[in-house]
DRENPA-328372 format. One record per residue (C-alpha): residue number from 1; x, y, z. Coordinates in steps of 0.25 Angstrom, whole numbers, plus 2048, in hexadecimal, padded with zeros to 3 digits. Example, Ala and Ser with C-alpha at 12.3 -4.5 7.8 and 13.67 -1.06 7.14 Angstrom:
DRENPA-328372
+-----+-----+-----+-----+
! seq !  c1 !  c2 !  c3 !
+-----+-----+-----+-----+
!   1 ! 831 ! 7EE ! 81F !
!   2 ! 837 ! 7FC ! 81D !
+-----+-----+-----+-----+
//
This chain:
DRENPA-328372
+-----+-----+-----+-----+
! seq !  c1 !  c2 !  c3 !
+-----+-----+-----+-----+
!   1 ! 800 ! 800 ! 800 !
!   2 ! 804 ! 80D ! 7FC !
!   3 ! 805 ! 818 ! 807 !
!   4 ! 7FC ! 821 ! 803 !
!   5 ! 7FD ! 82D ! 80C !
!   6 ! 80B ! 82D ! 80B !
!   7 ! 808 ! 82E ! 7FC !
!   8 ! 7FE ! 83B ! 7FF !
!   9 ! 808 ! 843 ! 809 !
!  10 ! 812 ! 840 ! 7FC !
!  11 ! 808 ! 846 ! 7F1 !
!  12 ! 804 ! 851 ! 7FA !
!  13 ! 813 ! 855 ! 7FC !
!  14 ! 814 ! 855 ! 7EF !
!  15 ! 80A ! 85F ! 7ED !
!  16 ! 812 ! 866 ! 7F7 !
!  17 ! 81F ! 868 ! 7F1 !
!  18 ! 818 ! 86C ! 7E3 !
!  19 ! 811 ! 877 ! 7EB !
!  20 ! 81F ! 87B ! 7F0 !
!  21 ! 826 ! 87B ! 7E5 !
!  22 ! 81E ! 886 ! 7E0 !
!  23 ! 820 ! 88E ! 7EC !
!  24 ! 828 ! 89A ! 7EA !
!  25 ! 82E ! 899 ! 7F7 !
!  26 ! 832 ! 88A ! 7F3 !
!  27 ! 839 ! 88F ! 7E5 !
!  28 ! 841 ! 89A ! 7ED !
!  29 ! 848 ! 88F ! 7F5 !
!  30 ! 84F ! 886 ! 7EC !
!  31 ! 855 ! 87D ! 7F7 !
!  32 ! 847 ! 87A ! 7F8 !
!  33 ! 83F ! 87B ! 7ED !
!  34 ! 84A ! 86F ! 7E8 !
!  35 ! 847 ! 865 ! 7F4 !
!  36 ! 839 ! 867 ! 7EF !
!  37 ! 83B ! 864 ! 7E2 !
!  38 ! 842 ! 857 ! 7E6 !
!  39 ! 838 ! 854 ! 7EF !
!  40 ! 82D ! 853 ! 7E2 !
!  41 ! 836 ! 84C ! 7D8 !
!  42 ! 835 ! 841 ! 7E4 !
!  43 ! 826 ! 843 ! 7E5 !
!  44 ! 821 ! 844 ! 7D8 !
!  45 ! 821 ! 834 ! 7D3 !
!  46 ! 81A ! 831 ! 7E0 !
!  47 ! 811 ! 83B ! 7DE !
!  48 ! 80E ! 838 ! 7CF !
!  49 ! 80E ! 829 ! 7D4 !
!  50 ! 804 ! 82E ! 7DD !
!  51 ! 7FC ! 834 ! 7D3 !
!  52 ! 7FB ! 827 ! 7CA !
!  53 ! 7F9 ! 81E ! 7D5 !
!  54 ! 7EB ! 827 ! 7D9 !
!  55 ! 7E8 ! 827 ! 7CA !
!  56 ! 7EB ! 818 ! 7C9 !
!  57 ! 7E1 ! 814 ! 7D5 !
!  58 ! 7D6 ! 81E ! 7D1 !
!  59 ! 7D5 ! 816 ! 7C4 !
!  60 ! 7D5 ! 80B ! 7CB !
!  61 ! 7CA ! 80F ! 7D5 !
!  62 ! 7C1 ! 812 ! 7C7 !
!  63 ! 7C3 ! 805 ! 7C1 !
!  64 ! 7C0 ! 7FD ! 7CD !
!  65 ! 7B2 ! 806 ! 7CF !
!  66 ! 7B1 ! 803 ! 7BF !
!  67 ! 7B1 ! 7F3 ! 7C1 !
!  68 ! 7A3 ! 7F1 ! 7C1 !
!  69 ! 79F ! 7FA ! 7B6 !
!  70 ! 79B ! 7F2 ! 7AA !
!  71 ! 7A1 ! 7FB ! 79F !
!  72 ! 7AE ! 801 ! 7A9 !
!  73 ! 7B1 ! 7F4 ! 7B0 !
!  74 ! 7B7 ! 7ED ! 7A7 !
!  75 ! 7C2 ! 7F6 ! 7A2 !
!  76 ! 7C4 ! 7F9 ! 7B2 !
!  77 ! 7C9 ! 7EB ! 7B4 !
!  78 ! 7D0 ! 7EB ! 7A8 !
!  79 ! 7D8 ! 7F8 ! 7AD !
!  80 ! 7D9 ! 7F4 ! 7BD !
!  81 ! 7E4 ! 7E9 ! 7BA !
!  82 ! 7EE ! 7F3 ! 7B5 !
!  83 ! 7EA ! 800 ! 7BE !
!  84 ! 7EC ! 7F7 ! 7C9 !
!  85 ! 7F9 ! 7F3 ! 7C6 !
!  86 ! 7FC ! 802 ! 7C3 !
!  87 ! 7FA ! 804 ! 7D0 !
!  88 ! 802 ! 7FB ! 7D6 !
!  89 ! 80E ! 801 ! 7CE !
!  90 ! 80A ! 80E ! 7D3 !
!  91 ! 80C ! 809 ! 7E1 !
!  92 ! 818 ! 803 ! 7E1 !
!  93 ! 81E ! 810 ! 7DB !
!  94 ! 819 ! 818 ! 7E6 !
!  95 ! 81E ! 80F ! 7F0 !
!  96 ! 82B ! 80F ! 7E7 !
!  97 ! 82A ! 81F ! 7E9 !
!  98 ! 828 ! 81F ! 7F7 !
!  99 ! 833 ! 817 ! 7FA !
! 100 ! 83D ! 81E ! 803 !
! 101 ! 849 ! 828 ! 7FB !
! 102 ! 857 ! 824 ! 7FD !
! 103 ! 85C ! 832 ! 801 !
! 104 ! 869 ! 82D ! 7FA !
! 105 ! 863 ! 828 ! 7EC !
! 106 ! 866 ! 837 ! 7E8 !
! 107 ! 877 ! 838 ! 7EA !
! 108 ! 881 ! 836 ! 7E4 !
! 109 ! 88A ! 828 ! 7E8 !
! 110 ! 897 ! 824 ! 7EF !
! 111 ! 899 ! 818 ! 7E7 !
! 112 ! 8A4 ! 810 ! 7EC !
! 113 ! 8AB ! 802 ! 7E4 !
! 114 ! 8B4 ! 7F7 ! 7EB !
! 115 ! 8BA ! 7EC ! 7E6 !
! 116 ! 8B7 ! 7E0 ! 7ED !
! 117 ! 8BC ! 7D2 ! 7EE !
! 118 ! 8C1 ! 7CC ! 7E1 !
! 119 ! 8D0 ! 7D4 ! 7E1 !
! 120 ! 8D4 ! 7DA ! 7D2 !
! 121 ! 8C5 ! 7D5 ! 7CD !
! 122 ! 8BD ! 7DD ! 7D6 !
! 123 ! 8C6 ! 7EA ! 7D5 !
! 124 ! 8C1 ! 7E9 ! 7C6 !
! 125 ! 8B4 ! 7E6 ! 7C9 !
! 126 ! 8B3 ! 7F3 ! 7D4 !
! 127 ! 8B8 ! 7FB ! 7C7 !
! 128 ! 8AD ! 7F5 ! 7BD !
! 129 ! 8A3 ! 7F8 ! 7C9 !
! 130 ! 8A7 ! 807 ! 7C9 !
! 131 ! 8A7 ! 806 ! 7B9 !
! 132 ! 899 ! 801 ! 7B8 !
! 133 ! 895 ! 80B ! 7C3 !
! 134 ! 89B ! 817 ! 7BD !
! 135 ! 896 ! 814 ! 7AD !
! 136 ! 888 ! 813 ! 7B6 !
! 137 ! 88B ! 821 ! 7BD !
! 138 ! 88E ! 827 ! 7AD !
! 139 ! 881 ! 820 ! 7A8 !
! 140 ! 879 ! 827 ! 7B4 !
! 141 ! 880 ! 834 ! 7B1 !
! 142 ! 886 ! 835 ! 7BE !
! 143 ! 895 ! 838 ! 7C2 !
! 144 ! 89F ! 82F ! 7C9 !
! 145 ! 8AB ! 836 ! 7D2 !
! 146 ! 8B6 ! 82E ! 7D4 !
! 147 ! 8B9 ! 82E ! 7E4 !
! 148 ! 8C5 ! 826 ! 7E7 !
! 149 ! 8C7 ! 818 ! 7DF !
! 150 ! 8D3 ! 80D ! 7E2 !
! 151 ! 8D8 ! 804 ! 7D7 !
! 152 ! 8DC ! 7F7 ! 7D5 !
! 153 ! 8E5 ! 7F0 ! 7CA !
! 154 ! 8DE ! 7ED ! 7BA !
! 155 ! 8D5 ! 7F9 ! 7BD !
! 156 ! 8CD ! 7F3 ! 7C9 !
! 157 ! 8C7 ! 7FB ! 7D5 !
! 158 ! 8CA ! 7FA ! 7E2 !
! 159 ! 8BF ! 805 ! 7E8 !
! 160 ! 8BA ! 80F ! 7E0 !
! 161 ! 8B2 ! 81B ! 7E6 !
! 162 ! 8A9 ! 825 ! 7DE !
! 163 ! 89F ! 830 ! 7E0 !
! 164 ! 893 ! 82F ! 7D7 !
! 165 ! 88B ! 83A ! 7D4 !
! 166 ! 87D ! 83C ! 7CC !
! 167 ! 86F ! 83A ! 7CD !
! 168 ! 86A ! 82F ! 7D8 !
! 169 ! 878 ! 82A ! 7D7 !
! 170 ! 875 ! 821 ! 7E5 !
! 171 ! 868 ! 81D ! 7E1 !
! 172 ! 86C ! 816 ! 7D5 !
! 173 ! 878 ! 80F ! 7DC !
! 174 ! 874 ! 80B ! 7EA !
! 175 ! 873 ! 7FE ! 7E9 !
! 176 ! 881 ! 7FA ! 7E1 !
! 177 ! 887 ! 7FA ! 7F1 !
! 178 ! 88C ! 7EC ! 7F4 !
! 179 ! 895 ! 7E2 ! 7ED !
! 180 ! 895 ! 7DF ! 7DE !
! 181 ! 89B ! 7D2 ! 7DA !
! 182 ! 8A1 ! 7D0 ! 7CD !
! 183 ! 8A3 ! 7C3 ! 7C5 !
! 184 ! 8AB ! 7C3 ! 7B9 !
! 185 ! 8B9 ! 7BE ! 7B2 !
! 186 ! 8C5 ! 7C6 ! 7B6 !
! 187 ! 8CE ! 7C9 ! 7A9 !
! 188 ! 8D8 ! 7C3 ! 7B2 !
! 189 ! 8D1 ! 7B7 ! 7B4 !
! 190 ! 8D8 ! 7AD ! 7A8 !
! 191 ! 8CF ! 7A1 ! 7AA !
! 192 ! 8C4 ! 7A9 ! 7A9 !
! 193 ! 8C0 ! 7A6 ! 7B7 !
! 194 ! 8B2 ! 7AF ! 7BD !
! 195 ! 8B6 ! 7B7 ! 7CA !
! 196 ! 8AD ! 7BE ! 7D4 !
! 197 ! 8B1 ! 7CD ! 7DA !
! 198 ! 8AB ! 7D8 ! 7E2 !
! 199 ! 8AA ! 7E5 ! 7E5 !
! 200 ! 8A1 ! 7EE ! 7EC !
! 201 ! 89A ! 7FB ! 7E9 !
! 202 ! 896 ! 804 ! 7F4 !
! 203 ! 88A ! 811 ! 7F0 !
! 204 ! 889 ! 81B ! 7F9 !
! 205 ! 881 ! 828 ! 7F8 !
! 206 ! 88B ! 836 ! 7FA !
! 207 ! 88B ! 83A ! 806 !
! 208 ! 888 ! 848 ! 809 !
! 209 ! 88E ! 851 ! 814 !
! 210 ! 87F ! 852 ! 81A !
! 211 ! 87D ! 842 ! 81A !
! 212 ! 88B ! 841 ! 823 !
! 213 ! 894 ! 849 ! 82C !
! 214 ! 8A2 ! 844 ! 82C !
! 215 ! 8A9 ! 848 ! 837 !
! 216 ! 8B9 ! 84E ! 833 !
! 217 ! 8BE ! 847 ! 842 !
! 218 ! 8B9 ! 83B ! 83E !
! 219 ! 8C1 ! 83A ! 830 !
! 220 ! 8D0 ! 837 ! 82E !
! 221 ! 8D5 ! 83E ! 820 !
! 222 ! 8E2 ! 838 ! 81A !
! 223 ! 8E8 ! 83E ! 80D !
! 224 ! 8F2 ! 837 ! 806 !
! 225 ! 8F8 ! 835 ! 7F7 !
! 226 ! 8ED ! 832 ! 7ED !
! 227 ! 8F0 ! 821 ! 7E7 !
! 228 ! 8ED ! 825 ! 7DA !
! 229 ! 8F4 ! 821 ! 7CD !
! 230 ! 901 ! 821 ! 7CD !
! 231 ! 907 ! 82F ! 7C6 !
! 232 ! 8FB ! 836 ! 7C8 !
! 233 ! 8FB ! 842 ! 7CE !
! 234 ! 8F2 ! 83F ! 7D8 !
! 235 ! 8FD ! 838 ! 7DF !
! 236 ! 903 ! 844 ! 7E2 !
! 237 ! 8FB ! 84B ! 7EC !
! 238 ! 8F5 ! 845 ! 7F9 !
! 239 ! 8E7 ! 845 ! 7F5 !
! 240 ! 8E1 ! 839 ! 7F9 !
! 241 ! 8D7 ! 839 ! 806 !
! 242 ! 8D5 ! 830 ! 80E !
! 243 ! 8CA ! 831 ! 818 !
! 244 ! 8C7 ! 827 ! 824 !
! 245 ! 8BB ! 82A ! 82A !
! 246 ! 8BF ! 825 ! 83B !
! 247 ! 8B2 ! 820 ! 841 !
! 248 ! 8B0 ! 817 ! 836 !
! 249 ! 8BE ! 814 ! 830 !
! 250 ! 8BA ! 818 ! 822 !
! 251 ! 8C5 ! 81B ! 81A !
! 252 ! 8C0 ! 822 ! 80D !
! 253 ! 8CC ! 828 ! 803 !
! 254 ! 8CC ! 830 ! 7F6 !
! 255 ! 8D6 ! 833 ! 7EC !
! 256 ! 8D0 ! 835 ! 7DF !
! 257 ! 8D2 ! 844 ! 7E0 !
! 258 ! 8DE ! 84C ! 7E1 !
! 259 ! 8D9 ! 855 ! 7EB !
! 260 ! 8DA ! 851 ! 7F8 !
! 261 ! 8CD ! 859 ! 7FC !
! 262 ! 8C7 ! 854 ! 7F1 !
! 263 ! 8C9 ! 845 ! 7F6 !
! 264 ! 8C6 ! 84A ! 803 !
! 265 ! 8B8 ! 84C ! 800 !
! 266 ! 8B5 ! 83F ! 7F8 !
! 267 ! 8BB ! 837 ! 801 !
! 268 ! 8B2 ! 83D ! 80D !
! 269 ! 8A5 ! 83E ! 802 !
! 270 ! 8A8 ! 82E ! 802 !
! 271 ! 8AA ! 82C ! 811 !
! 272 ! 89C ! 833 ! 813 !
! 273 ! 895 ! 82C ! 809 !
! 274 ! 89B ! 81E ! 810 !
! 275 ! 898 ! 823 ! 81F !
! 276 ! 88A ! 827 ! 81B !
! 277 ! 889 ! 81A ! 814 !
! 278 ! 88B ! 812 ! 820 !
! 279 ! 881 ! 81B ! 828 !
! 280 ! 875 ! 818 ! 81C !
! 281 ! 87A ! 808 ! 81F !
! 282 ! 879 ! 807 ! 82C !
! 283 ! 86B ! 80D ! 82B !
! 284 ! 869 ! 804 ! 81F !
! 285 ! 86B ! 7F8 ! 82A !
! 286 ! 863 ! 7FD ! 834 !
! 287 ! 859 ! 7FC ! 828 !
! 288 ! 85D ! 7F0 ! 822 !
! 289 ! 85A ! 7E9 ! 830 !
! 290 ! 84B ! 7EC ! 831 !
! 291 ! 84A ! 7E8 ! 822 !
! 292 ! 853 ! 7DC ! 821 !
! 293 ! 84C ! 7D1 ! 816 !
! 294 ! 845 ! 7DC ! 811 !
! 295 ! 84F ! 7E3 ! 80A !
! 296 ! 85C ! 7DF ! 807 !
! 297 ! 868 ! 7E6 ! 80E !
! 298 ! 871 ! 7E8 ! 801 !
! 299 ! 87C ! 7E9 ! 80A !
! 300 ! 88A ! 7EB ! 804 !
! 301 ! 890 ! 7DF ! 807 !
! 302 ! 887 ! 7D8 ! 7FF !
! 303 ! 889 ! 7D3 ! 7F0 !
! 304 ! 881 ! 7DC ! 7E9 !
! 305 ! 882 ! 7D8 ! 7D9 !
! 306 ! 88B ! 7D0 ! 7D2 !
! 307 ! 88F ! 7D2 ! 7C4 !
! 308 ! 894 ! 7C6 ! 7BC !
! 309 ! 89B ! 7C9 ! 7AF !
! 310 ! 89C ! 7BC ! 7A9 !
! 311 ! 88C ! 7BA ! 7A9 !
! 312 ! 889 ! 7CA ! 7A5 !
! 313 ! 880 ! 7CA ! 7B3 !
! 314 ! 87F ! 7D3 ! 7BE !
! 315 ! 877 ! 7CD ! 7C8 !
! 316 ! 873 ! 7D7 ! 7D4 !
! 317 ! 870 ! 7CF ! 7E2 !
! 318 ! 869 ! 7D6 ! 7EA !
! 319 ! 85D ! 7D8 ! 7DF !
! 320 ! 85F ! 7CB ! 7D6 !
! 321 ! 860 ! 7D3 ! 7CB !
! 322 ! 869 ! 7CC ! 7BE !
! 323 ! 86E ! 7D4 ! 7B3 !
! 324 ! 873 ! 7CD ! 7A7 !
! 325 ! 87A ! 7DC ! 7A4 !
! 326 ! 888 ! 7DD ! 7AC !
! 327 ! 88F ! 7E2 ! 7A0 !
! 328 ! 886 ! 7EF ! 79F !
! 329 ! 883 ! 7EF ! 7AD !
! 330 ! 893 ! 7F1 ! 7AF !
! 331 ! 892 ! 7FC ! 7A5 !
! 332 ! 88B ! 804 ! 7AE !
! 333 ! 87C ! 801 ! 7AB !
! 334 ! 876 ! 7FF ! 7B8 !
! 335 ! 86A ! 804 ! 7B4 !
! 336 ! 861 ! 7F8 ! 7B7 !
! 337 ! 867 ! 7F3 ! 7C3 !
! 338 ! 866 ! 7FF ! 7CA !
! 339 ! 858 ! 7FD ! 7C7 !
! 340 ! 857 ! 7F1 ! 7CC !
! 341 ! 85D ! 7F5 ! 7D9 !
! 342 ! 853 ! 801 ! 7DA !
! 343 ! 848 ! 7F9 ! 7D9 !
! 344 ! 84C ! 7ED ! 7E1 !
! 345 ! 84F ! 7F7 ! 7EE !
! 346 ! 842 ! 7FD ! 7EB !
! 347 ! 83A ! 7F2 ! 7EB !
! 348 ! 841 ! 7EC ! 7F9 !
! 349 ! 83F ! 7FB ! 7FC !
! 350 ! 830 ! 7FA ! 7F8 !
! 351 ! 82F ! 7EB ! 800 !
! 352 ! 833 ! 7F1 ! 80C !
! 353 ! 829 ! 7FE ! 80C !
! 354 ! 81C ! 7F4 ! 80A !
! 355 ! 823 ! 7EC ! 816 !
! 356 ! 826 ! 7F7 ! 81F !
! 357 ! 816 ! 7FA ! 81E !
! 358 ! 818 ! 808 ! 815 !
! 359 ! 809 ! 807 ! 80F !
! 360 ! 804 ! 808 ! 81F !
! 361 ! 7F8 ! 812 ! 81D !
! 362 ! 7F6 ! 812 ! 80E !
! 363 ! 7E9 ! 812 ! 809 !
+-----+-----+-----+-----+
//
């Protein structure tokens, strides 16, 4: 059942904020008159889903007075079936639409790339991930800042940090956190041998200066030569940053700029990002333990998707889904997949809503 008062207070608002968008008073302040404008770009598909649904039900209502007529009654049960199930779409999309906003869906990402067990194989496999990542960032038309990377021999990755930046950059990758495992044949590999690696992916939303305070005391700052390549001249000035936050132990380093102020500021736009990170987790948990078997905990320790280059499949576990596409998906077409994901959370999201009794006072 839908809750329709919620549904009304939500309409009415609406009416609201049209009414004070054409206040002169509201149009002189443009701090605002802006939160008001986003506060209707989030309303107006509920409210047009609104409109159709009371559209859909009056019709309905019509046809069902319309059943015993001997002239109406016919083509009223001919049209119920599919107004019906009109109606049923209707719902699901508002309860999709009233589904609590991610406050971060709307940053930019801290995404961070790690090779994992599997030595030279997995370095290379961390560098197709950042590959695959950053050809999807191009397709989306958003930009990728290179924060601090490590390599490893035959053009591998060690760890690889980056800023992304664009339009719902976090609500398109969320759900990549976690271990991807790779199965392919190593060019080194001379009997042709299939072996398995790892590496993980960490997504978190950029922290802002407002979501957390860092205390100076609490931060250790060493700056030391940058480790670049050799010949280069940012080996010659002592640039690199190295930042070790005490009452955790995080150490978080930067060296992809030749300014050491510049390093300064990624590294600690990193540590914030990660400390804020572990805060959203721990309330995740709290979460997590009232809902256990409802929804599943996509904890970062848990093998998330596994692609497998010799069968062209790319298998994700936590949703079942199977793609036959690895060789475009590798290309940066994540497109479907991200889809996939959106809905799977939304429909466990959507499970737990009608459990939690949400439709409690419909009519």
């Amino acid at each position: 059942m839908l809750p329709r008062e919620k549904l009304k207070s939500l309409v009415r608002r609406h009416e609201e904020v049209e009414r004070l968008l054409c206040d002169p008073a509201v149009l002189s302040d443009m701090k605002r008159m802006n939160s008001l404008n986003r506060e209707r770009t989030q309303l107006v598909p509920l409210v047009e889903a609104v409109h159709r649904l009371e559209d859909v039900e009056r019709r309905i209502r019509e046809d069902e007075e319309a059943l015993d007529d001997p002239e109406l009654g016919p083509l009223a049960r001919e049209e119920l079936p599919e107004l019906q199930s009109e109606r049923e779409g209707l719902e699901k999309e508002l309860r999709l639409l009233l589904l609590p906003k991610d406050p971060n869906d709307d940053k930019n990402t801290i995404l961070e790339i790690r090779a994992g067990t599997g030595g030279e194989e997995a370095a290379l496999f961390a560098a197709d991930l950042f590959r695959m990542y950053s050809r999807y960032a191009e397709k989306r038309g958003w930009r990728v800042e290179l924060m601090t990377m490590s390599e490893a021999s035959a053009g591998g990755l060690k760890e690889v940090i980056a800023l992304v930046t664009g339009q719902r950059v976090y609500s398109s990758l969320k759900h990549e956190s976690g271990v991807h495992r790779v199965q392919r044949v190593p060019a080194t590999e001379a009997q042709g041998r299939i072996h398995t690696s790892t590496a993980t992916v960490a997504v978190l939303p950029e922290a802002e200066d407002v979501d957390l305070v860092i205390d100076e005391k609490e931060l250790k700052i060493d700056i030391a030569a940058s480790g670049g390549p050799g010949g280069q001249g940012v080996n010659t000035t002592n640039s690199a940053v190295q930042i070790t936050h005490l009452p955790t132990g995080m150490i978080v380093k930067c060296q992809d700029e030749r300014s050491q102020l510049k390093n300064k500021a990624k590294a600690l736009k990193v540590l914030r990002s990660r400390l804020l990170d572990i805060e959203r987790e721990k309330q995740a948990d709290q979460v997590r333990d009232e809902r256990r078997g409802m929804v599943k905990g996509g904890d970062r320790s848990e093998k998330i998707r596994t692609y497998n280059f010799p069968q062209n499949r790319l298998t994700d576990h936590r949703i079942g889904l199977t793609l036959y596409e690895l060789d475009r998906v590798v290309e940066g077409d994540l497109d479907q997949l991200v889809a996939a994901l959106g809905s799977w959370h939304q429909a466990q999201e959507l499970q737990h809503q009608d459990g939690s009794g949400l439709g409690a006072g419909a009519l």
